[in-house]
KEBA-102449 format. One record per atom (N, C-alpha, C, CB): residue in one letter; chain; x, y, z. Coordinates in steps of 0.001 Angstrom, whole numbers, plus 500000, padded with zeros to 6 digits. Glycine has a CB too. Example, Ala and Ser with C-alpha at 12.3 -4.5 7.8 and 13.67 -1.06 7.14 Angstrom:
2
rest:A; kette:A; xx:513190; yy:494310; zz:507800
rest:A; kette:A; xx:512300; yy:495500; zz:507800
rest:A; kette:A; xx:513200; yy:496700; zz:507800
rest:A; kette:A; xx:511308; yy:495527; zz:509046
rest:S; kette:A; xx:512850; yy:497750; zz:507080
rest:S; kette:A; xx:513670; yy:498940; zz:507140
rest:S; kette:A; xx:512900; yy:500030; zz:507870
rest:S; kette:A; xx:514084; yy:499402; zz:505725
END
This chain:
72
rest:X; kette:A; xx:493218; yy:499664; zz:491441
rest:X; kette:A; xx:494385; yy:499522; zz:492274
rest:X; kette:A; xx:495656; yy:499988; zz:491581
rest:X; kette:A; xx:494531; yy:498102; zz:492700
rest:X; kette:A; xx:495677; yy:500690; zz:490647
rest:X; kette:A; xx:496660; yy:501170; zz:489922
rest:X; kette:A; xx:497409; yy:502288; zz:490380
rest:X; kette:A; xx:496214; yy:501418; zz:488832
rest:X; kette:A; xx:497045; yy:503121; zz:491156
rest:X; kette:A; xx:497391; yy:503774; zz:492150
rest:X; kette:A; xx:498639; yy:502940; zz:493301
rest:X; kette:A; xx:495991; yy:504107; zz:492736
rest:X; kette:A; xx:497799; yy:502180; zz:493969
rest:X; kette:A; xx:498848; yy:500766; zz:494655
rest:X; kette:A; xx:500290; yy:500670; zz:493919
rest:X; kette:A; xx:498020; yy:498989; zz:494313
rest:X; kette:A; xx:500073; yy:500073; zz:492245
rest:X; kette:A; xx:501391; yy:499743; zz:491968
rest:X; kette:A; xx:502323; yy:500941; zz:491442
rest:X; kette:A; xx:501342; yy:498653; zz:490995
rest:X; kette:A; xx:501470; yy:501867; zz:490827
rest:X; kette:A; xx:502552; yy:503140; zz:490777
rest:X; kette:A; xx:503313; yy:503620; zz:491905
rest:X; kette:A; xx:501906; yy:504337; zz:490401
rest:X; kette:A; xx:502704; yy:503862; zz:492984
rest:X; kette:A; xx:503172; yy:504446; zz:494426
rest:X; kette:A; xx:505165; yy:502896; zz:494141
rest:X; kette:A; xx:501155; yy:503863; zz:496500
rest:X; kette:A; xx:503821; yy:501821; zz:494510
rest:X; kette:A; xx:504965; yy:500591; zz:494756
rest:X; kette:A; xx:506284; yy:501138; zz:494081
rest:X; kette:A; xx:504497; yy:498957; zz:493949
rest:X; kette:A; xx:506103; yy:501295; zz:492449
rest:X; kette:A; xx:507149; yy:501072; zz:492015
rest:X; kette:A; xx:508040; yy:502069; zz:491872
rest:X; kette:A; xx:506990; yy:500546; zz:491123
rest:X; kette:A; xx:507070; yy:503673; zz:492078
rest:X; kette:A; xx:507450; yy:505154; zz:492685
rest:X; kette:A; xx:508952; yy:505020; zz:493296
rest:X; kette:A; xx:506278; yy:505672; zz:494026
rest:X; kette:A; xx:508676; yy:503604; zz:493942
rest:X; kette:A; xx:509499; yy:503606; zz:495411
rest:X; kette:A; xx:510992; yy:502235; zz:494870
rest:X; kette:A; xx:507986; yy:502810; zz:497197
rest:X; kette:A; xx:510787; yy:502319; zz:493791
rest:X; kette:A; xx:511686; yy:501074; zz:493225
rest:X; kette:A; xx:511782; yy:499489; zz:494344
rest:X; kette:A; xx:513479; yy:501842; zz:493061
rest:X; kette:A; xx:509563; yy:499477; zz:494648
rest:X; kette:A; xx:509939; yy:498193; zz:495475
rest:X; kette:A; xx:509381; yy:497326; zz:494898
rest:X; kette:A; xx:509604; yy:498075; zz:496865
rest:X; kette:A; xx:509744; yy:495914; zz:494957
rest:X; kette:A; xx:509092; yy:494687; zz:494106
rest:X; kette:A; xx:507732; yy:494428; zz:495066
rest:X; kette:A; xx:510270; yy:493092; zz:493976
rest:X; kette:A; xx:506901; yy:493132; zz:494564
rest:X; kette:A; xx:505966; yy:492540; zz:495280
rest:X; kette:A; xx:506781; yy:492365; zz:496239
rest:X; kette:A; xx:505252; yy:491435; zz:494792
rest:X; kette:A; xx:507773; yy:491251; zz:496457
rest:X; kette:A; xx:508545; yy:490099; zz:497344
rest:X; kette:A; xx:509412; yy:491473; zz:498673
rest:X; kette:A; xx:510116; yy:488852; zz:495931
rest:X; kette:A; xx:509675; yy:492980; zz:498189
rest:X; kette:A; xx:510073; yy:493548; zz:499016
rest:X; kette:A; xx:508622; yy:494128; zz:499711
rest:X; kette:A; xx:511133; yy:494417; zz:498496
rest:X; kette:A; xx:507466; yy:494382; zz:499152
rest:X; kette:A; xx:506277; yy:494538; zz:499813
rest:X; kette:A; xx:505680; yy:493778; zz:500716
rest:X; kette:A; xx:505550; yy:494643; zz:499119
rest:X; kette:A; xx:505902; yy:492105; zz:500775
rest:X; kette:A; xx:506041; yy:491305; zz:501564
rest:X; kette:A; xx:506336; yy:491224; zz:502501
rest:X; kette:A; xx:506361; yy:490835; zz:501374
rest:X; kette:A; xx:507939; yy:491681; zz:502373
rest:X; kette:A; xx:508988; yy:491716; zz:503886
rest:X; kette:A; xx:508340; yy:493046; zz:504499
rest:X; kette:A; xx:511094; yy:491963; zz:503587
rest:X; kette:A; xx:508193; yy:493845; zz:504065
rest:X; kette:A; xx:507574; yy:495191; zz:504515
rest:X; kette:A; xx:506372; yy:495182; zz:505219
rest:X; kette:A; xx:507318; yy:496021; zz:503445
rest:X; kette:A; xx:505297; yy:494354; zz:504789
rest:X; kette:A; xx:503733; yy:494594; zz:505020
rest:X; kette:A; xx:503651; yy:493243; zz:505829
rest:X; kette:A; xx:502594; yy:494734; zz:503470
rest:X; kette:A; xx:504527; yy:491967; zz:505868
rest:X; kette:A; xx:504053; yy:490997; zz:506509
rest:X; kette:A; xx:502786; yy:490276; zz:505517
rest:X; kette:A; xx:503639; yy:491583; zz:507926
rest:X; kette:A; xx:502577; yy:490903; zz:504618
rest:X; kette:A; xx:501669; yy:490304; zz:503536
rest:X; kette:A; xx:501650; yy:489508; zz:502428
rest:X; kette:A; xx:501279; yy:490967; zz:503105
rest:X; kette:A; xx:501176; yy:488449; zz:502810
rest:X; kette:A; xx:502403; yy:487522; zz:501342
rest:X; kette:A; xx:502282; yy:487587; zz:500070
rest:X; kette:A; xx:502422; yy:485946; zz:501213
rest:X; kette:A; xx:503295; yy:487557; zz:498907
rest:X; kette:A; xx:503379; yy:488209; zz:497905
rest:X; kette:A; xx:502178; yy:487933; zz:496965
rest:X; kette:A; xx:504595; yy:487980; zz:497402
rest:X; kette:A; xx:501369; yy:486695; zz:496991
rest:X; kette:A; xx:500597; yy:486258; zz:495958
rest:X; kette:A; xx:499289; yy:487051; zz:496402
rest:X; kette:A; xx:500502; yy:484595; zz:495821
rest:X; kette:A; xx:499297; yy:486580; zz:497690
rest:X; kette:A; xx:497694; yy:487893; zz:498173
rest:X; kette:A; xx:498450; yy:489701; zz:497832
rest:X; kette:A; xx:497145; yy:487768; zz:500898
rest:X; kette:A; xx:499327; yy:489742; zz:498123
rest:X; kette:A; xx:499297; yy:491254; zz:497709
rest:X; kette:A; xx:499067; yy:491607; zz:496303
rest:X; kette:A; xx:500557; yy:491892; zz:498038
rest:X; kette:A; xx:499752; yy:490522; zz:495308
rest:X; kette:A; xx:499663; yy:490740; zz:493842
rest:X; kette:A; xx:497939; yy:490838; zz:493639
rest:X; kette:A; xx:500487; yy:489347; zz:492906
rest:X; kette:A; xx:497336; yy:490002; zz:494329
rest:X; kette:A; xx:495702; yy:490192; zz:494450
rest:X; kette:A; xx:495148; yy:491337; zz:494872
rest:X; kette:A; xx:495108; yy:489318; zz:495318
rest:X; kette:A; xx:495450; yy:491725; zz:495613
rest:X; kette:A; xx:495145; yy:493442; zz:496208
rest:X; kette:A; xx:495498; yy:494320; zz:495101
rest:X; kette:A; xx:496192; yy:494018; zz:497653
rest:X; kette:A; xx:496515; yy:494798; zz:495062
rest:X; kette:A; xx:497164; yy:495581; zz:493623
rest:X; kette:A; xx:496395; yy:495759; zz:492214
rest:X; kette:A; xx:498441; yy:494752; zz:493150
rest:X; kette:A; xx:496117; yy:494116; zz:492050
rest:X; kette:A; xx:495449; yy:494225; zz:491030
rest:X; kette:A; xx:494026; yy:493814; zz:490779
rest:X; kette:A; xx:496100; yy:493761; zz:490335
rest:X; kette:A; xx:493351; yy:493941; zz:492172
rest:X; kette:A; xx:491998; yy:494386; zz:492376
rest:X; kette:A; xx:491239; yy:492959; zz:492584
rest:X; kette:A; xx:491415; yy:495338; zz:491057
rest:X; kette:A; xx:491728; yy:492067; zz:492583
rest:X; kette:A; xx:490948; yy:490615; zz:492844
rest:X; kette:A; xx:490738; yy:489948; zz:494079
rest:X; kette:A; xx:491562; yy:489622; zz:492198
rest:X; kette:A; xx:491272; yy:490785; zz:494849
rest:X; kette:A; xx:491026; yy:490510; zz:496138
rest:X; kette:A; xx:491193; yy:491884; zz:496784
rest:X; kette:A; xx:491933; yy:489394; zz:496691
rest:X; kette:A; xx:490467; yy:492220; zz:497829
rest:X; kette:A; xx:490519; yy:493555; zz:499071
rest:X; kette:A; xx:491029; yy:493295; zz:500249
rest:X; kette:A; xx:489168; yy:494119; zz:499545
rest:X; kette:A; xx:491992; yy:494469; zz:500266
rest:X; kette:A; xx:493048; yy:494656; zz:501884
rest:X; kette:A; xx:491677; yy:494817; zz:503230
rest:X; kette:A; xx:494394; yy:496795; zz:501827
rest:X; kette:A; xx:492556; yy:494544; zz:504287
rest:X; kette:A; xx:491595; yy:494772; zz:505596
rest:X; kette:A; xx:491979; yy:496044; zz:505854
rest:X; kette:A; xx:491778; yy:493776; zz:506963
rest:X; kette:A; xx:491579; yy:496979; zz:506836
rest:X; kette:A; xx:491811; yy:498002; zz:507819
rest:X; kette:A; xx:493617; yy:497543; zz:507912
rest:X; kette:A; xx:490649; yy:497811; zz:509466
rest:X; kette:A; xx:494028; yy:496792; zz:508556
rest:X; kette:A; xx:495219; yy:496317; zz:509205
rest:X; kette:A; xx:496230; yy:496420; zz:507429
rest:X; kette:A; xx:494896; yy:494376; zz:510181
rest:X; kette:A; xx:496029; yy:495691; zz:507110
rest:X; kette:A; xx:496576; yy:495794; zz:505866
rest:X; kette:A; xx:496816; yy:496541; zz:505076
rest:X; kette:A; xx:496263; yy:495370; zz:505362
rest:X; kette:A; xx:495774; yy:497472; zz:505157
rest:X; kette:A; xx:496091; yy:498985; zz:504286
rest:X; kette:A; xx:496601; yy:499607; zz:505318
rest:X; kette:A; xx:494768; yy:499957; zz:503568
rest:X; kette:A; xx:496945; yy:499367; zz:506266
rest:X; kette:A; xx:497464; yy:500395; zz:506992
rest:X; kette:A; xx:498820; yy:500165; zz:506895
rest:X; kette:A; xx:496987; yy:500500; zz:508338
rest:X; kette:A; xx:499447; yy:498378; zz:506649
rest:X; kette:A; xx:501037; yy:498107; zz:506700
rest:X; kette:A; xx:501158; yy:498858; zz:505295
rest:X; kette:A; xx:501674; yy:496242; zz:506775
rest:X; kette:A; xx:500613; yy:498799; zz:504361
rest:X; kette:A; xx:500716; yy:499368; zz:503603
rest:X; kette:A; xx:500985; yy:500651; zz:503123
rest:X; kette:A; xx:500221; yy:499087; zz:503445
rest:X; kette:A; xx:500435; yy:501452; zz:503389
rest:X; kette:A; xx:500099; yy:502731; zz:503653
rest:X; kette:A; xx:501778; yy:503413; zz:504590
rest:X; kette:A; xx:498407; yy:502647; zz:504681
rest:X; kette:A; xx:501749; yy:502796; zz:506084
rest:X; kette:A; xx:503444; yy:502588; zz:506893
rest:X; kette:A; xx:504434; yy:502279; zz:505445
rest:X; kette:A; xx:503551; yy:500739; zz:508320
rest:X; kette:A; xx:504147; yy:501450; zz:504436
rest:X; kette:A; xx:505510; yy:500746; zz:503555
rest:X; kette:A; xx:505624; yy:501747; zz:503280
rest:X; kette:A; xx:505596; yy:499644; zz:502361
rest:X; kette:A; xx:504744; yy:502570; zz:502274
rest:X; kette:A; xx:504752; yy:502780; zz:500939
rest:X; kette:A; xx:504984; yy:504088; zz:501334
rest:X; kette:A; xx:503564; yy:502375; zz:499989
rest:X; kette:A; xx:504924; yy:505010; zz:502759
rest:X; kette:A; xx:505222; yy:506328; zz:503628
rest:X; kette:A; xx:503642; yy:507202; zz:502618
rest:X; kette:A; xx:507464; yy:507229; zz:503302
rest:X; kette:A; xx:502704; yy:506853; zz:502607
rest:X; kette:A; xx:501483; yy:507300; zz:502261
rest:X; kette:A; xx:500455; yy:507316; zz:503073
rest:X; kette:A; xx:501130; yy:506760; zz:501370
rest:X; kette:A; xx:499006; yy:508074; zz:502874
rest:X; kette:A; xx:498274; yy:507812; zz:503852
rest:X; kette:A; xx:497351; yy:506614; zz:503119
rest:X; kette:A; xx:497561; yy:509150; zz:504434
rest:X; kette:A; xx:496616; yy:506202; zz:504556
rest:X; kette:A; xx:495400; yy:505401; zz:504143
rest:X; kette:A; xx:494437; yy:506012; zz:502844
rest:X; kette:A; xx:494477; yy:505305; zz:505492
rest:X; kette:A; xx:493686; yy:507446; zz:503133
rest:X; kette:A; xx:492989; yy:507891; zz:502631
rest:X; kette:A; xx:493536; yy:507533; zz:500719
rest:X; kette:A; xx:492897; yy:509273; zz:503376
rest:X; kette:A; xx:494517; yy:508027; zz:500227
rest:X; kette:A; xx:495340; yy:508347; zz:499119
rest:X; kette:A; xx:495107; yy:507073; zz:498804
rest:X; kette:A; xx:496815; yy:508915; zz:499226
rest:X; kette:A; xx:495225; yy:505571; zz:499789
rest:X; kette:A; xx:495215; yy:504311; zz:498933
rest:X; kette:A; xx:493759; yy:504012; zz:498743
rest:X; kette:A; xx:496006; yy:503032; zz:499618
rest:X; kette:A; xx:492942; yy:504696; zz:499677
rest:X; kette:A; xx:491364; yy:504542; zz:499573
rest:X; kette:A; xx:490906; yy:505383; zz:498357
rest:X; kette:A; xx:490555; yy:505090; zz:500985
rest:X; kette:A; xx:491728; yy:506449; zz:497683
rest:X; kette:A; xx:491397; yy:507330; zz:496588
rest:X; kette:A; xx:490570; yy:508133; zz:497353
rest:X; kette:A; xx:490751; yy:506722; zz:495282
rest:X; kette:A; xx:490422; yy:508717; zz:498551
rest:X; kette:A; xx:489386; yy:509954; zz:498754
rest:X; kette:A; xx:490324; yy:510690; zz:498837
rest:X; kette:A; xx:488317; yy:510097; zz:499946
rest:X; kette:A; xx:491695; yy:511063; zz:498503
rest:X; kette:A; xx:492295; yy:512589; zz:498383
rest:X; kette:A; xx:493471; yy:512327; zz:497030
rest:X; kette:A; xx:493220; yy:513207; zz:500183
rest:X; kette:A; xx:494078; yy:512969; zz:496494
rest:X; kette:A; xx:494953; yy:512906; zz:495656
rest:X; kette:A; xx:495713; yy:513275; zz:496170
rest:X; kette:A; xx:494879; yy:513303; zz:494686
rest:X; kette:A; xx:496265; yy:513761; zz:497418
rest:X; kette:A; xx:497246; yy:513778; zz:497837
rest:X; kette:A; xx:497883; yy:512861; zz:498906
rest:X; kette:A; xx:497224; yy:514738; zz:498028
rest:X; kette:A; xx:499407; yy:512380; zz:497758
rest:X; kette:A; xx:499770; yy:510794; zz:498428
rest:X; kette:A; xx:500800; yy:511450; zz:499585
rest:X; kette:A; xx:500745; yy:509381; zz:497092
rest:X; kette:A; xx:500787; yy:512472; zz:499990
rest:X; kette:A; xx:501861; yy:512509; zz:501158
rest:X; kette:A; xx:501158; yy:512019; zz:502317
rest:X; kette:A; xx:502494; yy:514000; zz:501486
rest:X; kette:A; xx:501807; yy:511336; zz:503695
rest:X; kette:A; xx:501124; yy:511075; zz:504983
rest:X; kette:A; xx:500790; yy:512061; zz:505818
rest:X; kette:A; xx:501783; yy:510313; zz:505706
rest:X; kette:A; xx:499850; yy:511962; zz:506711
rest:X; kette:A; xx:499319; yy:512943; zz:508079
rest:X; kette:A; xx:500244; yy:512581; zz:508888
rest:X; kette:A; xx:497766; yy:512708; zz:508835
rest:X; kette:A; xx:500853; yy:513664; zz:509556
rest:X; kette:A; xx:501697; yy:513467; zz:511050
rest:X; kette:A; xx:501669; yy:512418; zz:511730
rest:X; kette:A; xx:501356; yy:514282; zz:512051
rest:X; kette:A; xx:502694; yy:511371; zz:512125
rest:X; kette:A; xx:502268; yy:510568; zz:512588
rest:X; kette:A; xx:502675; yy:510503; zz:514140
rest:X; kette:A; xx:502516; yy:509650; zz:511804
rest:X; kette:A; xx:501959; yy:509670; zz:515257
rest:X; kette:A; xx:502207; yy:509937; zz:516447
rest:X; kette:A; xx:503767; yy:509614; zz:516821
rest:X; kette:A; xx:501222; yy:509237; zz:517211
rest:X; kette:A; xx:503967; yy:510129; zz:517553
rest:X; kette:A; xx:505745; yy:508827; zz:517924
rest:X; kette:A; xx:505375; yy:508080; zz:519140
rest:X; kette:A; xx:507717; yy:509831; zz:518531
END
């Protein structure tokens, strides 16, 4: 999940602003991040919306962290 907190901090955001962002509370996210617990579908996706990345990039099947077009 090291990927997770680089992007995070890429972005100069704390856990507690990942929170307000993802609706995810800070102690389960610190668990995600650092691999002791796993995000849902829904969750990697607020995630993914925070952090302006795609799903795939937080799943590690592409190295490229920019997002796919998104609908409006």
């Amino acid at each position: 999940m090291s990927r997770l907190k680089e992007l995070r901090k890429s972005k100069g955001y704390t856990q507690t602003k990942m929170q307000i962002l993802t609706g995810i509370d800070q102690s389960d996210y610190s668990k995600i991040e650092n691999g002791k617990r796993y995000y849902t579908f829904e969750q990697c996706k607020r995630i993914a919306l925070a952090l302006d990345t795609s799903m795939d990039y937080l799943a590690e099947l592409t190295d490229n962290p920019i997002p796919y077009p998104r609908k409006n």
